[in-house]
C-alpha positions in Angstrom: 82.4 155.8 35.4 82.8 152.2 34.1 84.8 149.2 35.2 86.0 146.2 33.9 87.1 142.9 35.4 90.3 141.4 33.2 91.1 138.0 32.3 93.5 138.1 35.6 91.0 139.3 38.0 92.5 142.7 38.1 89.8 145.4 38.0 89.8 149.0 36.3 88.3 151.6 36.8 87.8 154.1 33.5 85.7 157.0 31.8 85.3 157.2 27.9 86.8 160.4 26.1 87.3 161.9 29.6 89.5 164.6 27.9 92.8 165.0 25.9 95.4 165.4 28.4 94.3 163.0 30.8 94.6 159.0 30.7 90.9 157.3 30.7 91.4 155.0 33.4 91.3 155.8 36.7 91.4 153.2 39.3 93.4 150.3 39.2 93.5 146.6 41.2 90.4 145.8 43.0 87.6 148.4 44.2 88.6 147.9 48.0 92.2 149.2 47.4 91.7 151.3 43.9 95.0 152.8 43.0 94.5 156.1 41.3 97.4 156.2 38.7 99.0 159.4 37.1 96.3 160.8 35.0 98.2 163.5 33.0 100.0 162.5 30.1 102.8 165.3 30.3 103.9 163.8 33.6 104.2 160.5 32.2 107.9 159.4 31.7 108.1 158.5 28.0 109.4 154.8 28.5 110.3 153.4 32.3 110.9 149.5 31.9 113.5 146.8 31.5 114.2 146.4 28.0 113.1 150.3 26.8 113.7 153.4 29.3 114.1 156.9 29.0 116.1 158.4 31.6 115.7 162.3 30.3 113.5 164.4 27.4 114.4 163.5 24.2 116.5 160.1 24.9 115.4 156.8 24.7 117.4 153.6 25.6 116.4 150.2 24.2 118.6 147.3 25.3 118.8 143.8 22.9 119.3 141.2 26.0 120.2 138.4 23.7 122.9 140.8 21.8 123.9 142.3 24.7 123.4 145.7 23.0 122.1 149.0 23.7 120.2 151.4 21.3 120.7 155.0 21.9 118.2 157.3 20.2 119.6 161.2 21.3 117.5 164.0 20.5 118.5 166.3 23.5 119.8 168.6 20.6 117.0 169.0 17.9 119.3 170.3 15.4 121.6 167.2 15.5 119.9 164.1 16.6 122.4 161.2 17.0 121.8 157.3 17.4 124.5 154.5 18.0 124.6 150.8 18.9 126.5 150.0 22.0 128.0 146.9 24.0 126.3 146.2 27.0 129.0 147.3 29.2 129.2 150.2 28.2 125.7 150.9 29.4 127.0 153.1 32.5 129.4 155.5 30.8 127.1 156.1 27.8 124.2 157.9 27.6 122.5 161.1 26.2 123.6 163.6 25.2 125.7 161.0 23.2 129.9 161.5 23.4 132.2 160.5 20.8 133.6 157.8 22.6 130.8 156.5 22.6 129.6 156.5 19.2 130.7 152.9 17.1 130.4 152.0 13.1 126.7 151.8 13.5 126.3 155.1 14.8 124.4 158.2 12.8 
């Protein structure tokens, strides 16, 4: 076990080449109140933020604030992955898997 103090104070907790499947770090915050985090990787969600998300397998979302656009990468069908460029406001009724509608000039 090793641990490492960061520039912020925030202390974490790891082990080196602990094993393929499984994240290194272990603890988070500070050793009184250690957070253990998710430590295998298949139960990670691939992207869960502001600006890039991925609400289900295979679909990715990344949203330009300054453009007020939205990036739709859809793989939810291997055999026919699709990607289009979106307003912003029509965030809620697009989505994966990707519909027509929904599908602009910039689309493939």
């Amino acid at each position: 076990m090793n641990v490492y103090r960061s520039p912020t104070g925030r202390i974490i907790s790891f082990m080196v080449k602990s094993d393929d499947e499984n994240w290194d770090i272990v603890g988070l915050n500070n050793a009184g109140s250690a957070v253990s985090p998710e430590r295998r990787f298949d139960k990670w969600p691939i992207a869960q933020g502001p600006l890039v998300s991925s609400p289900q397998k295979a679909c990715i979302l990344v949203d330009n604030l300054n453009l007020a656009q939205r990036l739709i990468l859809d793989h939810t069908d291997v055999g026919r992955p699709r990607r289009a460029v979106i307003e912003a406001a029509m965030a809620g009724r697009c989505g994966c898997p990707l519909q027509d509608y929904c599908l602009s000039p910039r689309s493939e």
